[in-house]
C-alpha positions as CSV (number, residue, x, y, z in Angstrom):
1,X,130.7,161.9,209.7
2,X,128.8,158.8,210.5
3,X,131.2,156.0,211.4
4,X,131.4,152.0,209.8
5,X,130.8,150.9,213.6
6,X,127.8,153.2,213.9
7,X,125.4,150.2,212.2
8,X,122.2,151.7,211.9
9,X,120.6,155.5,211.5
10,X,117.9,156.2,210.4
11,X,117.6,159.8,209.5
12,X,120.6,160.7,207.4
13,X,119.8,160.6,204.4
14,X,122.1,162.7,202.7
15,X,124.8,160.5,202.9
16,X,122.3,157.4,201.9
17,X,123.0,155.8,205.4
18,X,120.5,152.9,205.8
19,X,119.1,150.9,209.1
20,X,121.3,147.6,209.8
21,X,119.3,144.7,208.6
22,X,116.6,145.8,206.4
23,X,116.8,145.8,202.4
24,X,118.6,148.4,200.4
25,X,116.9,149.1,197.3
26,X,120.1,150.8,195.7
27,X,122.1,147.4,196.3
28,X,119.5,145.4,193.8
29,X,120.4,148.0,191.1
30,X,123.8,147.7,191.6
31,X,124.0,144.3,191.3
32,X,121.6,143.8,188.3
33,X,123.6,146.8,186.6
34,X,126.4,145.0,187.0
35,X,125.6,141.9,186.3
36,X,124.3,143.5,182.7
37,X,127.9,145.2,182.4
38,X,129.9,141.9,183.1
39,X,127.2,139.6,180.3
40,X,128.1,142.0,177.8
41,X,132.2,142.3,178.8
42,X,132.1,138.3,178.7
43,X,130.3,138.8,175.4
44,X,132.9,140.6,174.0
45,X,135.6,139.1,175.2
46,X,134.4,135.4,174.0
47,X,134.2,136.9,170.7
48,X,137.5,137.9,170.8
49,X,138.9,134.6,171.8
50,X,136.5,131.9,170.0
51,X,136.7,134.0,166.6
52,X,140.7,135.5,167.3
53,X,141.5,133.5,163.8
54,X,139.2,135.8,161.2
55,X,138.2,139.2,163.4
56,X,140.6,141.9,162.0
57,X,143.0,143.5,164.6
58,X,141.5,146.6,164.6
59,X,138.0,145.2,165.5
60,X,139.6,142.4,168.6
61,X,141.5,145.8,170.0
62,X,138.0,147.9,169.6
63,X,136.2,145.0,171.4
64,X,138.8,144.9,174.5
65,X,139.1,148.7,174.7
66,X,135.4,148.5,175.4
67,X,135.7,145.3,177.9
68,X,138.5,147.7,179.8
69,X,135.5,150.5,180.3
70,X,133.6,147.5,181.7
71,X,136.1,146.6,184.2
72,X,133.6,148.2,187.0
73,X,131.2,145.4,187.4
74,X,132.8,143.0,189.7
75,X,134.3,145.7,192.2
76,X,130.6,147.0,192.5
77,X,129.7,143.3,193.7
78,X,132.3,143.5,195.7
79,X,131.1,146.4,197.3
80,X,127.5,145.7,197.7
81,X,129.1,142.4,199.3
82,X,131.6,144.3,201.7
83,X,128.6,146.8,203.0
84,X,126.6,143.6,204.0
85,X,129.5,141.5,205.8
86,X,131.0,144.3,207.7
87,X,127.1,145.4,208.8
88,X,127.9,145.7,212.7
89,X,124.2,144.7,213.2
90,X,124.8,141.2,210.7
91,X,125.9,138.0,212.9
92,X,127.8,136.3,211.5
93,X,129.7,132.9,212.6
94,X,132.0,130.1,211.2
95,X,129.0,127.9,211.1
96,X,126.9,130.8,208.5
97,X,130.6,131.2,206.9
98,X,131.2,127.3,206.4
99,X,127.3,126.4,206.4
100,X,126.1,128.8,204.2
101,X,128.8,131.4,202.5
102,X,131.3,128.8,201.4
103,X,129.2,125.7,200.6
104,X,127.3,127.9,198.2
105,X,130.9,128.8,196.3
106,X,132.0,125.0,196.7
107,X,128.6,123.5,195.1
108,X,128.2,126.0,192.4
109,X,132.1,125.7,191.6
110,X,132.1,122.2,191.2
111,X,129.0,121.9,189.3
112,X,130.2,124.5,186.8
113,X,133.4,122.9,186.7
114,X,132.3,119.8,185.9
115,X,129.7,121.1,183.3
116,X,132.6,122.9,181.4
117,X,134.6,120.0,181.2
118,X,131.7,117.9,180.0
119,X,131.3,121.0,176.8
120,X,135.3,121.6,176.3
121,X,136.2,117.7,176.5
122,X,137.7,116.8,173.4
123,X,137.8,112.5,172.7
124,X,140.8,113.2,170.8
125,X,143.1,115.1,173.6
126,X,143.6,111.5,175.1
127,X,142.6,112.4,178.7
128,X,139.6,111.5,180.5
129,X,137.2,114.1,181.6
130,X,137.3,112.9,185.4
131,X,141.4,114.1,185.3
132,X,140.0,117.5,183.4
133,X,137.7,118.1,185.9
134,X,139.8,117.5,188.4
135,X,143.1,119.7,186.9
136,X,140.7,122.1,186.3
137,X,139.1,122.3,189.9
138,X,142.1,122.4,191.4
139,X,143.7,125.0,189.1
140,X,140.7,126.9,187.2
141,X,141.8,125.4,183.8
142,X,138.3,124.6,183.3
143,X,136.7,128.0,182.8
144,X,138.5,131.5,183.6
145,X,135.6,133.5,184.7
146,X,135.4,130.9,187.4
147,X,137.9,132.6,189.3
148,X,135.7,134.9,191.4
149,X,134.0,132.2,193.0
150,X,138.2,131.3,194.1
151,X,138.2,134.7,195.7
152,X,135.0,134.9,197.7
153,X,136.2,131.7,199.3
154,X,138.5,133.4,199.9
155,X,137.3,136.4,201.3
156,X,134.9,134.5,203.3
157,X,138.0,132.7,205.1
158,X,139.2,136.6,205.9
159,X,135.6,137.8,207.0
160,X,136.2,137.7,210.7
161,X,139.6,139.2,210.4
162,X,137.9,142.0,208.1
163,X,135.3,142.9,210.5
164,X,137.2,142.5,213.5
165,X,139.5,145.5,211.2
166,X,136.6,147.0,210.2
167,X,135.2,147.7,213.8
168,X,138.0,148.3,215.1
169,X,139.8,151.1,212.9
170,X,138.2,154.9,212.2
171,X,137.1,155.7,209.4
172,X,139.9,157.6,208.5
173,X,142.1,154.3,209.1
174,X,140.0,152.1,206.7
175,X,140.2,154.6,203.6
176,X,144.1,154.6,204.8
177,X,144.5,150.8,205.0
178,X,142.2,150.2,201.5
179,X,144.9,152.3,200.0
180,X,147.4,150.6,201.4
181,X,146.3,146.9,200.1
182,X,145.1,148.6,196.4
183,X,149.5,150.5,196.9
184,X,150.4,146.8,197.7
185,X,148.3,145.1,194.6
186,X,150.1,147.7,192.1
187,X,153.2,146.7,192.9
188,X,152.9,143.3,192.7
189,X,151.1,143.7,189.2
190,X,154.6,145.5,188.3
191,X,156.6,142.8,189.6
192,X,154.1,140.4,187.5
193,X,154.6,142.5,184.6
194,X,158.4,142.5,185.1
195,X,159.3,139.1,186.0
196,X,161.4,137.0,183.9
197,X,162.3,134.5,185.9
198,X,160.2,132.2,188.3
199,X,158.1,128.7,188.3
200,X,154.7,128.9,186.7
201,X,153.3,127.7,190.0
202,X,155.3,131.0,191.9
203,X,154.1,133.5,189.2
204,X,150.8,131.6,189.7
205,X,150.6,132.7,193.8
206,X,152.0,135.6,193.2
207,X,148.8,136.7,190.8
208,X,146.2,135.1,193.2
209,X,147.8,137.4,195.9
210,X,147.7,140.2,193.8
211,X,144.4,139.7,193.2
212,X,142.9,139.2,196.3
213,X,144.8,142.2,198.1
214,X,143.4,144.6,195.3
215,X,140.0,143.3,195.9
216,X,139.8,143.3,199.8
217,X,140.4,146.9,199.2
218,X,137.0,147.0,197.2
219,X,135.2,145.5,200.6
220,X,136.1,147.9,203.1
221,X,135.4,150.8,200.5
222,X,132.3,149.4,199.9
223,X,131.1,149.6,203.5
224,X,132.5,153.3,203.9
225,X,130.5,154.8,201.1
226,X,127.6,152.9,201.7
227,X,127.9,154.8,205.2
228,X,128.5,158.1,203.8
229,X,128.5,158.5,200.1
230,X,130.4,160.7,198.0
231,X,130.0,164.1,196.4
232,X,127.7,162.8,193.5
233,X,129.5,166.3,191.5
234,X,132.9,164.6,192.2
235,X,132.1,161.2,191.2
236,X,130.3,162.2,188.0
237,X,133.8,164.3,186.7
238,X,135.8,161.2,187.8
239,X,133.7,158.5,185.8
240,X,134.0,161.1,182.6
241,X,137.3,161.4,183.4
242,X,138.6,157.8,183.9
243,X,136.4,156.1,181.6
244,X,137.6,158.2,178.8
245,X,141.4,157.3,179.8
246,X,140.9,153.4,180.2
247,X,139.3,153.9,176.4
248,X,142.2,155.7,175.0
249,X,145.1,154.1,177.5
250,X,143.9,150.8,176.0
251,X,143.7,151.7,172.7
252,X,147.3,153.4,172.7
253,X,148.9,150.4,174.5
254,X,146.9,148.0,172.2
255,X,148.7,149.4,169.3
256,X,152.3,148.8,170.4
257,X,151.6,145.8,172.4
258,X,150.3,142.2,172.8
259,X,148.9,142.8,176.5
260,X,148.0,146.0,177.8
261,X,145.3,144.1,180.3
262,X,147.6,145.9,183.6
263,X,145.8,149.0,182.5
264,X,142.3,147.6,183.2
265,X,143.4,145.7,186.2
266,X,141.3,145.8,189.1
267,X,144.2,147.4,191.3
268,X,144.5,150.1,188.4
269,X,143.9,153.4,190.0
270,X,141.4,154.4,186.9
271,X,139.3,151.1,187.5
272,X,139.4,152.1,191.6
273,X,138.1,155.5,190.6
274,X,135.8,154.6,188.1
275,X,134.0,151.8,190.2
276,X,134.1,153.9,193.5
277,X,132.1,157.0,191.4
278,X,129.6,154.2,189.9
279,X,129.2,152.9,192.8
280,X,128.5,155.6,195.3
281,X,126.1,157.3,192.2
282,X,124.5,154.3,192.0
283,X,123.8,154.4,195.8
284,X,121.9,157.8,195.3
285,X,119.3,156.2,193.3
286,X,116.0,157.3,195.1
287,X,113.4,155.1,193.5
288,X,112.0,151.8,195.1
289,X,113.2,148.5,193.2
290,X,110.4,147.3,191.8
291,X,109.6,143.2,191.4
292,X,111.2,142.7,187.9
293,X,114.7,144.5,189.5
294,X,114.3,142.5,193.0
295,X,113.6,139.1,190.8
296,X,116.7,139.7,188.5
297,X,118.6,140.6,192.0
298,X,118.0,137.7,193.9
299,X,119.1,135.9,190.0
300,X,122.3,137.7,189.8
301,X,124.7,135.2,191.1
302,X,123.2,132.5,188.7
303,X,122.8,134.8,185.7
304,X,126.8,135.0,186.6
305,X,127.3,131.9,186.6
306,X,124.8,130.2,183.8
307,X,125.6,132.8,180.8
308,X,128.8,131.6,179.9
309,X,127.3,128.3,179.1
310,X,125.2,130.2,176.5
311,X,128.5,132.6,175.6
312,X,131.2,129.4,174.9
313,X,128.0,127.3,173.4
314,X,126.4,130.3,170.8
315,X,130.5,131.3,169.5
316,X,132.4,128.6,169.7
317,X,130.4,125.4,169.2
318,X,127.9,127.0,166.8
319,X,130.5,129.3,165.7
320,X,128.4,132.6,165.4
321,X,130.5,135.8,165.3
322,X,128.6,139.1,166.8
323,X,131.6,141.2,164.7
324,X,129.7,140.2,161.5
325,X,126.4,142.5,162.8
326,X,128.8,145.6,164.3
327,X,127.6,146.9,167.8
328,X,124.2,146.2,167.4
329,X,125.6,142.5,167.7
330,X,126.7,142.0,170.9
331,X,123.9,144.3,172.9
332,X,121.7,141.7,171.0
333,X,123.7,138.9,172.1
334,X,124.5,140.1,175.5
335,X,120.5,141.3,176.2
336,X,119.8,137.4,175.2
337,X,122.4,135.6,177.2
338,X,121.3,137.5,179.8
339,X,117.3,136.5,179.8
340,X,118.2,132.9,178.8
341,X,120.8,132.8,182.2
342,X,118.2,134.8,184.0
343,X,114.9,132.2,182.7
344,X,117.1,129.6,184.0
345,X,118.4,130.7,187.1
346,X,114.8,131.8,188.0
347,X,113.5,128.5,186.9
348,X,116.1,126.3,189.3
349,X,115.2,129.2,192.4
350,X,111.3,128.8,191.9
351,X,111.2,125.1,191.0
352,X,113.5,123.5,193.5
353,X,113.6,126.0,196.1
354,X,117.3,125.7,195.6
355,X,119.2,129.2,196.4
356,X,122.6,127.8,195.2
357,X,122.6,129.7,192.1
């Protein structure tokens, strides 16, 4: 079995292993997928939230149980994103971590920070928009999705520490020690779910660890199947399986509860399962990205970023509800938020030969 430290080889291709340093097709479909799977969960979701007051409870539960199914997306980022840090052959200093990594996070996060304040700011609420944008850079008030531009700060901070574990440890140790932080992340999401007691800002830590532990897990795993993927038989069985109990798991709970959101948490053994398959199938695509897929790639990050403007702007400000035209709604919606984000990401890239988003 071909080891993380091995880097490069460039005859097995069973187990899709790939030379260190050239580009891997497979990871522009990934992320493009994805990025497609998290426009259309946003979609859903936002029409959830901006339109809670007149959607029926049957049709806000239907819309999450299908958001819980789409829970995959951002682990399969993370993963494409773990098989390219902990890349043996990849150099990588604090100067390209501070330099490069970070400052992309910081610039993007304050820009969309201070554009969501400028659209939520309401005259009437009696505080400025400097103190909003402010709160809500220092505490994500602004914008929720926001968050994982928090974490892979974070996660760049970690990155020597990671690859120093990742080099270090078999391969054996590394599926043992992702475990281990995904064993760690439940278990805070059950003290979460239990506690009672507490100070906002110690529940508030106490997430953001959660979080973070459950998604380091998500790196190292995403450098280990890139090395060796899995049975493609096994993973196929285990999406089936796992995305048909999210559906129903979130459905039941949704019935008998106000928040059954643990269930499609990214530490949730079904979501692990069900991203890991997607994943690792995903990696066993054999044809050559073509331009259009490599274009949309290298747009990802700012499709990310840009379509919410188009999401909060289309259902809450001009108030149109994708529940009034069934299914066909929000793949409309979500396929057009996604080529608006996508025209102006690629716009901002090709025009001002700016790669921040």
């Amino acid at each position: 079995m071909p080891s993380i430290k091995a880097g490069a080889s460039g005859n097995d291709l069973t187990n899709t292993m790939r030379d260190s340093g050239k580009r891997v097709s497979q990871f522009s479909y990934i992320r493009v997928i994805a990025c497609m799977a998290i426009v259309l969960l946003h979609t859903m979701n936002g029409a959830r939230i901006y339109h809670m007051d007149t959607v029926s409870q049957g049709e806000s539960l239907a819309a999450f149980t299908v958001c819980s199914v789409l829970m995959w997306a951002v682990p399969c980022f993370l993963m494409v994103s773990g098989a390219l840090l902990l890349d043996p052959a990849r150099e990588i200093t604090w100067g390209k971590i501070f330099g490069k990594y970070i400052r992309r996070m910081l610039i993007a996060l304050i820009l969309f920070t201070a554009i969501f304040t400028v659209i939520r700011h309401d005259p009437k609420a009696g505080t400025s928009t400097v103190s909003e944008f402010f709160n809500g850079l220092a505490f994500n008030h602004c914008m929720a999705y926001l968050w994982y531009l928090y974490l892979m700060i974070a996660v760049y901070l970690l990155l020597p520490l990671l690859r120093k574990a990742a080099f270090a440890m078999s391969d054996r140790g590394l599926w043992l020690l992702s475990a281990a932080l995904i064993a760690i992340a439940i278990l805070l999401q059950l003290y979460l779910l239990g506690s009672v007691a507490g100070s906002p800002a110690f529940i508030g830590i106490v997430a953001s660890l959660q979080l973070l532990i459950g998604c380091l897990a998500y790196v190292f795993i995403g450098r280990l199947i890139f090395m060796k993927r899995l049975d493609s038989r096994i993973c196929i069985a285990l999406l089936v399986i796992t995305t048909v109990a999210l559906a129903v798991a979130t459905y039941k709970a949704g019935q008998t509860t106000d928040d059954s959101s643990y269930i499609s948490a990214y530490c949730s053994p079904l979501v692990v399962l069900q991203s890991i398959s997607i994943y690792s199938l995903l990696l066993g695509i054999k044809a050559e990205a073509g331009p259009l897929i490599r274009s949309a790639d290298k747009c990802t990050f700012g499709i990310y970023l840009i379509h919410m403007i188009f999401v909060r702007i289309t259902m809450s400000e001009l108030g149109v509800d994708p529940f009034s035209y069934g299914p066909f709604g929000f793949i409309f919606l979500s396929a057009i938020f996604f080529l608006a984000a996508y025209a102006v990401a690629w716009t901002i890239r090709n025009f001002t030969g700016s790669a921040i988003i």
